[in-house]
N, C-alpha and C positions, 0 to 999 in steps of 0.2 A: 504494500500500500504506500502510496505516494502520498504525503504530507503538504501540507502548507502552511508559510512564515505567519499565513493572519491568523487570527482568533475566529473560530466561529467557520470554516474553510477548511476546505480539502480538495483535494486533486487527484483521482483515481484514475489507475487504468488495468480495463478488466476484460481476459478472454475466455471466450464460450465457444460452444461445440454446439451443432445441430448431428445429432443422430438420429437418423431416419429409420425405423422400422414398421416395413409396411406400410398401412396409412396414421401412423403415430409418430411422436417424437418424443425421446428420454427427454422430461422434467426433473427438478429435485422440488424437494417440498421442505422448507423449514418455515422456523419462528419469525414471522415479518411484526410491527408495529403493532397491526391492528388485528391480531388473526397469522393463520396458516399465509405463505408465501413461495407460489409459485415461479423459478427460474430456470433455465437453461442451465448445464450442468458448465459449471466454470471457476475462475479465482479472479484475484488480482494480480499482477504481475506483480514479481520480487525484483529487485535492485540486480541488474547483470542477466537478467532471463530472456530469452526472447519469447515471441508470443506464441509460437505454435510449443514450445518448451511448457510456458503456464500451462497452455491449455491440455495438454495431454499428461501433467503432472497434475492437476486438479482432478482430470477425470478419472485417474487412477488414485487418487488420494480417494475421493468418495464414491469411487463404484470397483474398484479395480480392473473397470476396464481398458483393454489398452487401442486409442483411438491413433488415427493418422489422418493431419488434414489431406482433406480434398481439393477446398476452394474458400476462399475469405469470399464470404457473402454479404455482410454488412459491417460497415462501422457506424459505428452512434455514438453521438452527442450527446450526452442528457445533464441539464441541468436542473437539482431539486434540491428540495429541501427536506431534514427527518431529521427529529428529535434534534431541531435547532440549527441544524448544521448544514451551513449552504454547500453544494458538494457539485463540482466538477468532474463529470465521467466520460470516462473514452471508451466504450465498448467495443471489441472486437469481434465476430461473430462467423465461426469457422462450420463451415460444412464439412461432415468427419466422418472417415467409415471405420468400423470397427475390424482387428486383427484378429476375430476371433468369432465362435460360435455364439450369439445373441443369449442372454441367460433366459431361462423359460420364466416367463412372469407368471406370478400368483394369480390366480380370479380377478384382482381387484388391478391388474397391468403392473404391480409391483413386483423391482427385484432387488434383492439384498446393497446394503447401503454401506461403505467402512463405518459412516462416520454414525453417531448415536443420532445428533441435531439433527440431521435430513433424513429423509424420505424421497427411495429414486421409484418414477414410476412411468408408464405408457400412456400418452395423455392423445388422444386421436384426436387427427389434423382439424377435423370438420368438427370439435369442440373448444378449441383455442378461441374463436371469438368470444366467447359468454365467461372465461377461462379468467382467473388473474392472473394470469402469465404477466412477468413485467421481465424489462421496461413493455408498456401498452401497444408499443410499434409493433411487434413479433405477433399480437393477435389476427392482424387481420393479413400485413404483409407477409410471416409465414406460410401458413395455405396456399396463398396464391403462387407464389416463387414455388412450393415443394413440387406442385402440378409438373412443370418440365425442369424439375432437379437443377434448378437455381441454374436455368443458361444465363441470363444478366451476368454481364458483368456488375461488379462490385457497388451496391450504394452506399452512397453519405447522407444518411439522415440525421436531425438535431430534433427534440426535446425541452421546450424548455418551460420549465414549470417558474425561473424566475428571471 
């Protein structure tokens, strides 16, 4: 996590992985603010890391699975505010195929998580809209990009709640 000289300010940058199975994509689920919170499986970048480095070290931090990018599909901008803290994000957003046999999910699209805090699970594409998936961009532009497996090249979208 990248810091900031001011008070009240931060400066993040953060990579995630879109894994596709079927007509679903791996979520993780932990504690948000207000309620359960819906994410793409990912971190923040560490000091000296690069970004496909995060992203495939997070993913195997909480799911142990082991992904390799495919294609950088989005970056995002997001500017917001939580619990006081004006926060500057760079999200990186890597389309990832997995090096391995998909783990059989439970009834419920769940499969085993390392970490206690998350919950990874199969969240199907045509329920992302009504979904709290965040950041809110990924509800609707999701679906629609997965339809022909993200041919776009690369978008830049911004967020900004201040």
């Amino acid at each position: 996590m990248l810091g900031s000289l001011e008070r009240g300010r931060e400066f993040l940058v953060r990579a995630c992985g879109i894994l596709l199975h079927g007509d679903a994509v791996l979520v993780q689920e932990g504690a948000g603010p207000t309620g359960p919170a819906l994410a793409l499986p990912g971190g923040h970048l560490e000091f000296g890391e690069t970004l496909t480095a995060c992203m495939a070290r997070e993913f195997d931090e909480e799911s142990g699975l082991n992904v390799e990018v495919e294609k950088l599909v989005y970056v995002h901008e997001n500017f917001y505010t939580l619990k006081g803290l004006r926060t500057h994000e760079i999200g990186f957003y890597f389309l990832v195929d997995l090096n391995s046999a998909f783990p059989t999910p439970d009834g419920e699209g769940r499969i085993p998580s390392r970490e206690d805090h998350l919950r990874l699970r199969l969240l199907p594409l045509k329920s992302l809209p009504s979904s709290g998936l965040m950041p809110s961009f990924l509800r609707d532009q999701l679906p629609r990009d997965a339809v022909d497996r993200f041919a776009h090249p690369t978008r830049h979208l911004v967020s900004r709640e201040w």
